[in-house]
C-alpha positions as CSV (number, residue, x, y, z in Angstrom):
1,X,80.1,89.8,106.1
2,X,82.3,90.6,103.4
3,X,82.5,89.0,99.9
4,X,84.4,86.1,99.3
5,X,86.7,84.3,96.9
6,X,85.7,80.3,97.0
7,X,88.2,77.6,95.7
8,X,86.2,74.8,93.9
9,X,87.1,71.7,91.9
10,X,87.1,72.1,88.2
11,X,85.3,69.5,86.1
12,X,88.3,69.3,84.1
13,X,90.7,68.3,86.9
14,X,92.4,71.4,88.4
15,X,90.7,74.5,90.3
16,X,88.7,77.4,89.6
17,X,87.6,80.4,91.7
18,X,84.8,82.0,92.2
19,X,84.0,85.5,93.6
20,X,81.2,85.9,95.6
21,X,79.3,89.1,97.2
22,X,78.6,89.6,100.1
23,X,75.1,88.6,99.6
24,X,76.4,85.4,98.1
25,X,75.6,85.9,94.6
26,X,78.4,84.8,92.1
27,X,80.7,88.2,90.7
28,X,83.1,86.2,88.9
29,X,84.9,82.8,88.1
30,X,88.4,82.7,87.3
31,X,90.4,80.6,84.6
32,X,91.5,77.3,85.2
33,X,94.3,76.3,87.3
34,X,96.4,72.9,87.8
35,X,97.4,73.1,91.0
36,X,95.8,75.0,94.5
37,X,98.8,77.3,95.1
38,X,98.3,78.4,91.6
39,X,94.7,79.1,92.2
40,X,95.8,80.9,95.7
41,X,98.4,82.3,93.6
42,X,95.7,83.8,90.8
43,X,93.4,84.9,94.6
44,X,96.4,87.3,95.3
45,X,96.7,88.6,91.7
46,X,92.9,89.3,92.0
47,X,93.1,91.4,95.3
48,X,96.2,93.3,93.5
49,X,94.5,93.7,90.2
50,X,91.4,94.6,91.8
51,X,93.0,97.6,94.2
52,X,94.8,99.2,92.2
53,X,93.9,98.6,88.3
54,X,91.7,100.7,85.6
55,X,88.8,100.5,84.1
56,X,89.0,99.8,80.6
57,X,86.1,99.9,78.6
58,X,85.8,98.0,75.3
59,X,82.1,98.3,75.3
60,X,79.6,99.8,72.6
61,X,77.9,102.5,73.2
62,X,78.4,105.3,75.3
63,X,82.1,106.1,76.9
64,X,82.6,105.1,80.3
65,X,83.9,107.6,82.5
66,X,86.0,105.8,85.3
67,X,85.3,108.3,88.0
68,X,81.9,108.3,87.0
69,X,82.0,104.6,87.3
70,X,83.9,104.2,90.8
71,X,81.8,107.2,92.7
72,X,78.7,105.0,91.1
73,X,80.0,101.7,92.4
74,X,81.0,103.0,95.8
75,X,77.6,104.6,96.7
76,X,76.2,100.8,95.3
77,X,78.8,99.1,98.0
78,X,77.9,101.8,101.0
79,X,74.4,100.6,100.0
80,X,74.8,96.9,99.9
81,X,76.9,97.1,103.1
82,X,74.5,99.1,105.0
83,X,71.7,97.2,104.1
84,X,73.6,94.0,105.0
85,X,74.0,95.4,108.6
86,X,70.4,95.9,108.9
87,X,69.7,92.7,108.5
């Protein structure tokens, strides 16, 4: 199974979403929104943002190196994956 993005109440009224792996632990949770199609709305900017932007590291310490980063992150993901069809 895939990862997944999870649409939850907000304590302070609207919605928030979380990111989930595939092994269900949390990734991320988003800003608030009012409204559901706003927090649909933020899903789709996600998946865009996600695809397509860069890496931009504001870290201390040593400079990140995107390709460095992605061939890392992939191999980690083939991993993950293959050990989740194992199982």
């Amino acid at each position: 199974m895939a990862g997944y993005f999870k649409l939850v109440d907000a304590h302070d009224g609207g919605f928030r979403v979380k990111l989930t792996a595939p092994d269900g632990s949390l990734v991320a949770v988003s800003t608030f929104f009012a409204t559901k199609q706003e927090a649909i709305s933020g899903i789709e900017l996600i998946r865009e943002i996600a695809g397509t932007g860069p890496i931009v590291d504001h870290s201390r310490g040593e400079e990140l190196v995107q390709e460095d980063f992605l061939r890392s992150a992939t191999a980690e993901l083939a991993a993950d994956v293959g050990e989740i069809r194992r199982a």
